[in-house]
C-alpha positions as CSV (number, residue, x, y, z in Angstrom):
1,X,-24.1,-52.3,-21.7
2,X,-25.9,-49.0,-22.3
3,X,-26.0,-47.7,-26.1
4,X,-25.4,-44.2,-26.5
5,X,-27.9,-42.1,-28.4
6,X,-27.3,-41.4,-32.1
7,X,-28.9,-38.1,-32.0
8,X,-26.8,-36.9,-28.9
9,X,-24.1,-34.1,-29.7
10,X,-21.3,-33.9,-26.9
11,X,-19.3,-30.7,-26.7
12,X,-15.7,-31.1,-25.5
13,X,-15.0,-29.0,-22.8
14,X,-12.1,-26.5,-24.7
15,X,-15.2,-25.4,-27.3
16,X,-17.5,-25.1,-24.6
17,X,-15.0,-22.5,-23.0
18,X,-14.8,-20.4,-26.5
19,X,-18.3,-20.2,-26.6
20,X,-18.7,-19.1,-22.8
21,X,-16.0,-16.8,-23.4
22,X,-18.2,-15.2,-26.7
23,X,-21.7,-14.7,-23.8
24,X,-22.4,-11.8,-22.2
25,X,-22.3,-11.7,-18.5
26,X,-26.2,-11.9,-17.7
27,X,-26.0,-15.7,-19.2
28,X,-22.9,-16.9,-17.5
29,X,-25.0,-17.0,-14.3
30,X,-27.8,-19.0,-16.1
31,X,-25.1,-21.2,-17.5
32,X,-24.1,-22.5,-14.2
33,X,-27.2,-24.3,-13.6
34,X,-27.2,-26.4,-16.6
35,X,-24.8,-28.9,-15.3
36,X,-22.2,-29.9,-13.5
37,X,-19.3,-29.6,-15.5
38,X,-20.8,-25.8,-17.3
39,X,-20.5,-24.8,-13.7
40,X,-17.2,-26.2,-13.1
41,X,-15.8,-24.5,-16.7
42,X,-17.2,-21.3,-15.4
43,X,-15.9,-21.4,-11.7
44,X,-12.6,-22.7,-13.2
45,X,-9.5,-19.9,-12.8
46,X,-8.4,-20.1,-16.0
47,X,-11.4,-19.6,-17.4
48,X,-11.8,-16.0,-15.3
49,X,-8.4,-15.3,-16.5
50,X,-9.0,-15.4,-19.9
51,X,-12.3,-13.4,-19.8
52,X,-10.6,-10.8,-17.7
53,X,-8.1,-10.7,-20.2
54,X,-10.4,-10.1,-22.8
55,X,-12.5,-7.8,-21.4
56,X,-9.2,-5.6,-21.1
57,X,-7.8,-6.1,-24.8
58,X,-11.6,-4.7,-25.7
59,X,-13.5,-1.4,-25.3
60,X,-12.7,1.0,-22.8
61,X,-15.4,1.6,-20.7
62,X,-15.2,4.3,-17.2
63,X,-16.7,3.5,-13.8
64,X,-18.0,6.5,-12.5
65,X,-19.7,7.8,-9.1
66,X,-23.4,8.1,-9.2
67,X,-23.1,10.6,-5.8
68,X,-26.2,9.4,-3.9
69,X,-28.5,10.6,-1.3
70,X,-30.1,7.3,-0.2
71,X,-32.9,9.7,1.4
72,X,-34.1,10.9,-2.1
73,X,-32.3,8.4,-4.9
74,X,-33.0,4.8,-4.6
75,X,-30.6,2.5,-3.4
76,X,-28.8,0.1,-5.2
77,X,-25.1,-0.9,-7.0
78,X,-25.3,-0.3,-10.3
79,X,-28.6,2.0,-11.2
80,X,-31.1,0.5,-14.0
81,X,-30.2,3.0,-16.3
82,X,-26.2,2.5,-15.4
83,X,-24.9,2.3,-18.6
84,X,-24.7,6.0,-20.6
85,X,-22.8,7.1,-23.9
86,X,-21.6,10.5,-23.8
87,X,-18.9,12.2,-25.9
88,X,-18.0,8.8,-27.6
89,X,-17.4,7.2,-24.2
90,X,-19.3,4.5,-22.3
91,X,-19.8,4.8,-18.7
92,X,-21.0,3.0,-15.9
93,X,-22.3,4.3,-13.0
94,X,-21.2,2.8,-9.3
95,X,-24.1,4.6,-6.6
96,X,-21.8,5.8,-3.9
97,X,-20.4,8.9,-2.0
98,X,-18.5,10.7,-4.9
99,X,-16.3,12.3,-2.6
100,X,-14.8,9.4,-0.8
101,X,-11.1,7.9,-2.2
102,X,-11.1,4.2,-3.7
103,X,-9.0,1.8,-5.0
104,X,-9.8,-0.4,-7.8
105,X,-8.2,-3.3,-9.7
106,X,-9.0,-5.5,-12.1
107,X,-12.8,-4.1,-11.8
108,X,-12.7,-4.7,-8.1
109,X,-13.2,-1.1,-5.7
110,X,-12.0,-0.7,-2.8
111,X,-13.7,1.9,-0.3
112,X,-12.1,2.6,2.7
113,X,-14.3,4.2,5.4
114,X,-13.8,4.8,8.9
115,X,-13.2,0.9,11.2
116,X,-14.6,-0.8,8.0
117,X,-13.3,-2.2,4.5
118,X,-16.1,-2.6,1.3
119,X,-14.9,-4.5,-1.9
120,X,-16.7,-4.5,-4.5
121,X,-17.2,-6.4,-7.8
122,X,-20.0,-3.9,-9.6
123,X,-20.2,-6.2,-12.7
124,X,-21.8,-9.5,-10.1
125,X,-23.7,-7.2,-7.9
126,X,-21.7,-8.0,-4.8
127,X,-20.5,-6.2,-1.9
128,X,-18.3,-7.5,1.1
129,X,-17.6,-5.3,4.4
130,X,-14.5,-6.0,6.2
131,X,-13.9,-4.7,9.8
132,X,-10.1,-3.4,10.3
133,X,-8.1,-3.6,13.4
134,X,-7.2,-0.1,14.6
135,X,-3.9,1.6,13.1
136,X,-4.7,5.0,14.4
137,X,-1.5,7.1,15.0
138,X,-2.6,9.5,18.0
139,X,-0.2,12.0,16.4
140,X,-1.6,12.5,13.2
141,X,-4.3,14.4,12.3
142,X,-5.8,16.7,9.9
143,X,-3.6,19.6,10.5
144,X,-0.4,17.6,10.1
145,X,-1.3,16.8,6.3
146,X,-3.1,19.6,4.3
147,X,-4.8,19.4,1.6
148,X,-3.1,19.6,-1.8
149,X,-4.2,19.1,-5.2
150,X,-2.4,15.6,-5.6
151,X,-3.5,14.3,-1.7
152,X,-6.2,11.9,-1.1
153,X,-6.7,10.4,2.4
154,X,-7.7,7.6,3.5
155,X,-9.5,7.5,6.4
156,X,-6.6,7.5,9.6
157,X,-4.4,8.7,7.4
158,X,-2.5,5.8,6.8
159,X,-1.5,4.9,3.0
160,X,-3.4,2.3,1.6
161,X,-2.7,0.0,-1.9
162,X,-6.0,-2.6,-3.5
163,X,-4.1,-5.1,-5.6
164,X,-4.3,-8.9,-6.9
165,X,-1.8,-11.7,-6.1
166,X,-0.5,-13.0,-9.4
167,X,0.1,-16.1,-7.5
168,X,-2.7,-17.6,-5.7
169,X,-5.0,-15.0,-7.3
170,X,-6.5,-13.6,-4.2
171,X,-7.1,-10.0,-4.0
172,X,-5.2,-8.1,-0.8
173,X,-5.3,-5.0,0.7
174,X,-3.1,-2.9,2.5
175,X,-2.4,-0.2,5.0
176,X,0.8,1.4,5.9
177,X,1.6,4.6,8.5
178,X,4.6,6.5,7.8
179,X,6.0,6.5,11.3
180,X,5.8,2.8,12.5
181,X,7.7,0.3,11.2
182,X,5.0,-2.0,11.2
183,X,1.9,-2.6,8.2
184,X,-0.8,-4.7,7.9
185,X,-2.7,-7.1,4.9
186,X,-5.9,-8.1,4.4
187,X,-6.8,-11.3,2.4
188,X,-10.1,-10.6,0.7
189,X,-10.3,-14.3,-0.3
190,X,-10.5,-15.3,3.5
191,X,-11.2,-11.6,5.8
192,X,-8.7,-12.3,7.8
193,X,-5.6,-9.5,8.8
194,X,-1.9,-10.0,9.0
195,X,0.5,-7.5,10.8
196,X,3.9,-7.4,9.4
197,X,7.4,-5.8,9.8
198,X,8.6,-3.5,7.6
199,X,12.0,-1.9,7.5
200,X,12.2,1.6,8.6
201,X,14.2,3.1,5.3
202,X,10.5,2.2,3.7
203,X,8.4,5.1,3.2
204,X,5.4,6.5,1.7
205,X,3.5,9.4,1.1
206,X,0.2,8.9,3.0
207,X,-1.1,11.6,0.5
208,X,-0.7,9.7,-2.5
209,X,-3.0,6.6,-4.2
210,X,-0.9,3.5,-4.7
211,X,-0.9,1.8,-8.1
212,X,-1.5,-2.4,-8.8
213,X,0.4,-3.8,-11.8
214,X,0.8,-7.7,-11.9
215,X,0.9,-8.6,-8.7
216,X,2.6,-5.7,-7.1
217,X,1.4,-2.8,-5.4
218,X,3.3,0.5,-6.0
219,X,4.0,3.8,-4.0
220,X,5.3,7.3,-5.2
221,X,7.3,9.3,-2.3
222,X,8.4,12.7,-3.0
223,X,10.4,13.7,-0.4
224,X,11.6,17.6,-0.3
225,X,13.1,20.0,-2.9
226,X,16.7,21.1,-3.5
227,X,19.1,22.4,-6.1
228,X,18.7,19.7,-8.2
229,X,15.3,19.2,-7.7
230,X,13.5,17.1,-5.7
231,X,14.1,13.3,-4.3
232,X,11.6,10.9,-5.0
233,X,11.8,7.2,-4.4
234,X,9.2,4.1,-5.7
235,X,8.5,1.7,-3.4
236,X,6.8,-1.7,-4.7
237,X,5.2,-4.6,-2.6
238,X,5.0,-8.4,-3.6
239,X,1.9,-9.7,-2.9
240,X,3.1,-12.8,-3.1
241,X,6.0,-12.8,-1.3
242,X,5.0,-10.0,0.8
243,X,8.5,-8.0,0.5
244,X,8.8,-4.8,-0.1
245,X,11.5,-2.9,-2.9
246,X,13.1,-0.1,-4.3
247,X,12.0,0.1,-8.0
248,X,14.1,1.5,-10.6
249,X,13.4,5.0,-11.5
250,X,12.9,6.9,-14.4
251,X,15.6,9.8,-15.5
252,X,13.4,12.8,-15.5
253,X,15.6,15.4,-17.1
254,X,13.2,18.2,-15.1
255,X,12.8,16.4,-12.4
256,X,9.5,15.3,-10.7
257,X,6.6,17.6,-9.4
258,X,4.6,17.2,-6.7
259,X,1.7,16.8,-8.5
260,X,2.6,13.5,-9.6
261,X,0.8,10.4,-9.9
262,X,1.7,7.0,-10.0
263,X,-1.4,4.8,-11.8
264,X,-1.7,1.6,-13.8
265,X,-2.5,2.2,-17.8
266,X,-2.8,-0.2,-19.8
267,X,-1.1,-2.8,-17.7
268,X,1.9,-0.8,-17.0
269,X,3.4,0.8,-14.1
270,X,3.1,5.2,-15.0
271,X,3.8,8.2,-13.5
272,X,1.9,10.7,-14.9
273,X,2.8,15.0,-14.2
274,X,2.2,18.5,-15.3
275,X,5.4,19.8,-16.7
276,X,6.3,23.9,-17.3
277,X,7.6,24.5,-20.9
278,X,9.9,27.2,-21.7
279,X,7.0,29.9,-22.8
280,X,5.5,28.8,-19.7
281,X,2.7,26.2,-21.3
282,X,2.0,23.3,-18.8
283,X,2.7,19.9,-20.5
284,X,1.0,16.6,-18.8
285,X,4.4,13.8,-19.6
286,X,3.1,10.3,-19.0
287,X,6.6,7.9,-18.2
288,X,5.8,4.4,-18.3
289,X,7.9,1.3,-17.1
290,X,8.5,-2.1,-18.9
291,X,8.4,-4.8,-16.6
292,X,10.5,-6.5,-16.0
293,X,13.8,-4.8,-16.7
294,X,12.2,-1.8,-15.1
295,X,13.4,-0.2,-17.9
296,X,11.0,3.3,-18.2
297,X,10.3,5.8,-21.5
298,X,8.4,8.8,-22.2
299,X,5.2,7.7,-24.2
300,X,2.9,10.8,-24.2
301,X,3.3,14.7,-23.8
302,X,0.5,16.3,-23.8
303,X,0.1,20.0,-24.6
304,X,-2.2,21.5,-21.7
305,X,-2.4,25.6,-23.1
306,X,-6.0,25.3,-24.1
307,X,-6.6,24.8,-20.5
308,X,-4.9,27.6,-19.6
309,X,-3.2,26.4,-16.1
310,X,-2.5,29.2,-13.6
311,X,-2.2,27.3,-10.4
312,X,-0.5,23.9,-9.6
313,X,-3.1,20.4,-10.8
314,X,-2.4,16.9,-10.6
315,X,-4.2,14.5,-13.4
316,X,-4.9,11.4,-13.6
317,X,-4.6,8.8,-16.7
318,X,-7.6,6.1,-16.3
319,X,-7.7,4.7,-19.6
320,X,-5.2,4.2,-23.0
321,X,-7.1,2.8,-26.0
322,X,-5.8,0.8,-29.0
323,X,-5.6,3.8,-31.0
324,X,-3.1,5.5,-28.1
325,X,-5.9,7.8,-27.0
326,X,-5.8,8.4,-23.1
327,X,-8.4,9.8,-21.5
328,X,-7.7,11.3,-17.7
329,X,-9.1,13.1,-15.1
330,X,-7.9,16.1,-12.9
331,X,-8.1,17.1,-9.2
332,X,-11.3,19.1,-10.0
333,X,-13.3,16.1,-11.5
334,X,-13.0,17.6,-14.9
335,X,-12.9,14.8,-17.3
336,X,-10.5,14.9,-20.7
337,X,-9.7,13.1,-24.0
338,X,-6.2,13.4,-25.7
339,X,-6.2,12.3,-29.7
340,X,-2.4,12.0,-30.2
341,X,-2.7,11.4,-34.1
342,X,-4.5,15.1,-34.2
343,X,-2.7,16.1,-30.9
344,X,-6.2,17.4,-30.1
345,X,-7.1,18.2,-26.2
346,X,-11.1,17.5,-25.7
347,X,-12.8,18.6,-22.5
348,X,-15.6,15.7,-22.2
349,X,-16.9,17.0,-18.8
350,X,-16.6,19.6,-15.5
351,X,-18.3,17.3,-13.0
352,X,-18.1,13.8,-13.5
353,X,-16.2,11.6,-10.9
354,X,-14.2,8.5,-12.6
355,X,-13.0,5.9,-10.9
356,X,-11.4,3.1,-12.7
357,X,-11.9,1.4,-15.9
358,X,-14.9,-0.5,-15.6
359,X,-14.5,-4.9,-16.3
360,X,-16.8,-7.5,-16.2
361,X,-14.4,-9.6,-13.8
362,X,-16.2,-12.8,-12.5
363,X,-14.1,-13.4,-9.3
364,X,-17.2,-14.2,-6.8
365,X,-17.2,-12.6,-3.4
366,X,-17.9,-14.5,-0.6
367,X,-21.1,-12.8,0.5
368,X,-24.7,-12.8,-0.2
369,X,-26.1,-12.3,-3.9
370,X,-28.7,-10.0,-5.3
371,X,-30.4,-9.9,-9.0
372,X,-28.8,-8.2,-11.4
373,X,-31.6,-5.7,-12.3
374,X,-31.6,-4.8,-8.1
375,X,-28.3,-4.7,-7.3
376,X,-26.6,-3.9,-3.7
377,X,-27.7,-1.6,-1.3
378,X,-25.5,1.2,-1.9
379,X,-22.4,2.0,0.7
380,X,-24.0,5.5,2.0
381,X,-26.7,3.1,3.2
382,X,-24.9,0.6,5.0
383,X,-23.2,3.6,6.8
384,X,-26.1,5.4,7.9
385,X,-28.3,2.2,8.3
386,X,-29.4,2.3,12.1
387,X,-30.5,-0.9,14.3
388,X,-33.8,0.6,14.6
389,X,-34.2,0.7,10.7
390,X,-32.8,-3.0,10.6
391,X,-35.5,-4.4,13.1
392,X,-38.3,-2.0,11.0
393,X,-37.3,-3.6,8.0
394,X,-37.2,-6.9,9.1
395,X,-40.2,-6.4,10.9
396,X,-42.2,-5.2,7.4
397,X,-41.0,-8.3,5.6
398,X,-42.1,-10.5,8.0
399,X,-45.8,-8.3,7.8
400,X,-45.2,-9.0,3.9
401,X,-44.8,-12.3,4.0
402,X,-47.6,-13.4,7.0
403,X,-49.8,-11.3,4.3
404,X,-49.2,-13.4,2.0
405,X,-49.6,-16.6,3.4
406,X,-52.9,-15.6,4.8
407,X,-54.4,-14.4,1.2
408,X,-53.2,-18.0,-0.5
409,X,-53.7,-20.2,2.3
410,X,-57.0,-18.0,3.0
411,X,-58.7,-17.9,-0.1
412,X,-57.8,-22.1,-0.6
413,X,-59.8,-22.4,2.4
414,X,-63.0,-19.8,1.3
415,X,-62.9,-22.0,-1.8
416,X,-63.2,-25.3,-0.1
417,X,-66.2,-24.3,1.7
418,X,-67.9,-22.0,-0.5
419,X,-71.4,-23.5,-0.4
420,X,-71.1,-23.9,3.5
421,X,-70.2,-20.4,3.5
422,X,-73.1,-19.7,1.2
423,X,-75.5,-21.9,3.1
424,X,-74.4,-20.0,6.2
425,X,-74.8,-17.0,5.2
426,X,-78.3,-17.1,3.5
427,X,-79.6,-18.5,6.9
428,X,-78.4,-15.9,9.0
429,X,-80.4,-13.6,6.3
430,X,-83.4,-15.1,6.8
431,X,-83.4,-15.9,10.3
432,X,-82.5,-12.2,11.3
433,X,-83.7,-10.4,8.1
434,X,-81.5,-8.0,8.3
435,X,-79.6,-5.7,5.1
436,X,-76.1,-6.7,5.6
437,X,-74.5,-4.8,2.4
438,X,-71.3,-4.8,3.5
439,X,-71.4,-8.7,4.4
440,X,-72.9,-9.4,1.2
441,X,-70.7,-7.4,-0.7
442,X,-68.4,-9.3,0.6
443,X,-69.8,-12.5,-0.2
444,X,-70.4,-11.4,-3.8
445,X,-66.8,-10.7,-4.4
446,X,-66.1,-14.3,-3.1
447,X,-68.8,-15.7,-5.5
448,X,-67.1,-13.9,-8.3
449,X,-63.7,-15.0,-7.0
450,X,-65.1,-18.5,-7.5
451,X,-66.5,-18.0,-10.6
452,X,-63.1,-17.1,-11.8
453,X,-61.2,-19.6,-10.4
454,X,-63.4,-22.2,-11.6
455,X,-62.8,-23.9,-15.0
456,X,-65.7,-26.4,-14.9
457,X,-69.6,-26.1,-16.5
458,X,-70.5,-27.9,-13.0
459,X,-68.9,-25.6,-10.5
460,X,-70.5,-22.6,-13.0
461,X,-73.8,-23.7,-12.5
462,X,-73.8,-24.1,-8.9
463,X,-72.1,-20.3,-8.6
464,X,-75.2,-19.2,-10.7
465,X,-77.4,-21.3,-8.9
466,X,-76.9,-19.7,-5.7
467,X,-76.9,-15.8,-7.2
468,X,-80.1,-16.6,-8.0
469,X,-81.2,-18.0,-5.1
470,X,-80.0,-14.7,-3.4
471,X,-81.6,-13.0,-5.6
472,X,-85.3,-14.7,-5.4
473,X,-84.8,-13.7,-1.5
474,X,-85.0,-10.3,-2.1
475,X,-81.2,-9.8,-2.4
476,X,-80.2,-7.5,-5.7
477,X,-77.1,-8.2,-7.0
């Protein structure tokens, strides 16, 4: 029977799960190669739960566009210098086309573009493309929605929602038209598409981003003005169950603008809208639902004068710290921060693009890996990214790497048969007496090259030996 080692210290596997949850994310990775069951505590799901969860009870950090030109700005995920504090904020800095509408949950982004799907997870460096069936209506077009300040189309003007089943955990995505009676889902976890039914008396703004809140994806549909004001409905999606319902509404006593928002802040489903006071001061009201009565209250009012409003906006609420401050974003990318204990209105910027709040979420995508400090080639690049510059590429790195195994395998072999070389080459000297200075040059790097490479008195000796020899020939070194 084998004795155990005094001096060994076994950790149980519950502390060795604290202390994992205490590591930043650049050690995780080297973590998992320790053993077998570090790998299996960091692979585990409840272990990625209860980091996500931590990583949204702590600091509020934003996601923002890095707009690239991949012909002038290098290419990658997350640029080296990704991480910036401005105006008390930290942001990170995802490199893609700032003016294209995403999704995002959980840290995941979703980017919709053209017969293709890209999810993202910016905090592993790891992009997955997804090809979409066609769900084209031949009747809609850019004419038959307009532009507004509270639109944002995806690409076929369908409506589209980026969430995570609470269930089996797999992130989904979906895609809806207003006309047909008919959506389909996409299964992240597995790429592959479902079409499903969907009762007619379902219906959605194509316009408007959808909103994920535990396990449910949400849609706001304003329908059309009249005495009363107008008719909006909220229309919610199980991902687990894949069942669509009405959701409970809130009692708006002005009733609801079309600049309204539906979003996710701080784990709750809101609706967030400019409202006109009595002296004619815009207000943004933020209405928040408690899951799961569906049971909704007014949590913030925010005084908008010192903008000084004189046409129609739509914000955004991205984040809501401990302290109740929310920062939010409106239709012209200009970036805010609302203090309610001072009931101070901060402008932080004019031109940056948020996305999402940014999490370190360690859900793995089932694609290939890249270093941390490289990151992914960046979306505008796999858009624009031509056969001809796939076979170039390829064809360089395959240059690189012959190159390579000619220079080590190569200078083995000059090493090897240095003094035949040597030998050889002082004959052909003397036989032909000829000046040569580019050959010996040549030979005089080797000699050097050897001399380096050598760590022994014997091989020294020899080295010298034959630079002399060179030398009493009437060769100067």
């Amino acid at each position: 029977m084998e004795e155990e080692n005094p001096n060994s210290v076994y950790v149980k596997g519950d502390l060795l799960e604290e202390l994992f949850l205490r590591l930043p994310l650049k050690y995780l990775g080297i973590c998992k190669s320790v053993s077998k069951e570090w790998k299996l505590i960091l692979e585990s799901k409840s272990f990625m739960e209860r980091h996500l969860s931590i990583q949204k009870s702590g600091r509020k950090i934003l996601l923002a566009a890095h707009n690239c030109d991949c012909g002038v700005l290098p290419s990658r995920l997350l640029p080296e210098s990704s991480r910036r504090f401005q105006w008390g904020e930290e942001f990170v800095f995802l490199h893609c086309n700032a003016t294209r509408p995403s999704m995002s949950c959980d840290g995941l982004v979703c980017i919709p573009e053209g017969e293709w799907i890209n999810v993202l997870n910016p905090s592993m460096g790891q992009l997955r493309r997804f090809h979409c069936p066609s769900l084209l209506n031949p009747g809609q077009n850019s004419t038959t929605f307009p532009n507004e300040s509270w639109s944002s189309y995806f690409p076929g003007y369908c409506a589209m929602g980026f969430g995570r089943d609470s269930v089996s955990g797999s992130y989904k995505v979906v895609r809806m038209l207003d006309a047909p009676n008919y959506w389909d889902i996409l299964d992240v976890n597995t790429g592959q598409w479902r079409k499903l039914w969907k009762p007619r008396r379902f219906k959605v703004d194509v316009g408007r981003k959808s909103a994920s809140v535990n396990g449910s994806i949400y849609w706001l549909q304003i329908n059309r003005h009249n005495v009363n004001g107008s008719i909006y409905t909220i229309l919610g999606l199980d991902l687990d169950k894949l069942e669509f319902h009405d959701v409970q509404r809130p009692s708006l006593p002005k009733g609801i603008m079309f600049e309204a928002q539906i979003v996710n802040i701080g784990d709750c489903l809101a609706i967030a809208m400019p409202q006109s006071s009595a002296v004619q001061q815009y207000q943004l009201e933020i209405w928040s639902m408690h899951a799961p009565e569906e049971t909704w209250s007014k949590t913030h009012s925010i005084s908008l004068a010192s903008l000084g409003l004189v046409e129609s906006t739509s914000f955004t609420p991205v984040t809501l710290s401990k302290q109740g401050n929310v920062v939010f974003y409106d239709n012209k990318m200009r970036l805010f921060k609302y203090y309610p204990q001072t009931e101070q209105l901060q402008s932080l910027s004019q031109d940056i693009c948020v996305i999402s709040p940014y999490l370190e979420n360690l859900v793995p995508l089932q694609t290939q890996q890249v270093e941390f400090r490289t990151g992914i080639t960046c979306i505008r690049r796999c858009e624009t990214e031509t056969t001809t510059d796939v076979v170039m590429s390829q064809s360089t790195r395959v240059n690189e790497f012959l190159l390579e195994e000619f220079l080590n395998k190569g200078i083995d072999w000059l090493w090897k048969n240095k003094f035949k070389l040597g030998a050889i080459y002082l004959f052909v000297r003397l036989l032909y007496n000829c000046s040569g200075d580019t050959l010996f040059l040549a030979t005089k790097l080797i000699l050097l090259y050897c001399l380096v490479r050598s760590g022994s008195c014997c091989n020294i000796i020899k080295t010298l030996i034959m630079m002399k020899l060179s030398s009493i020939i009437g060769l100067s070194l």
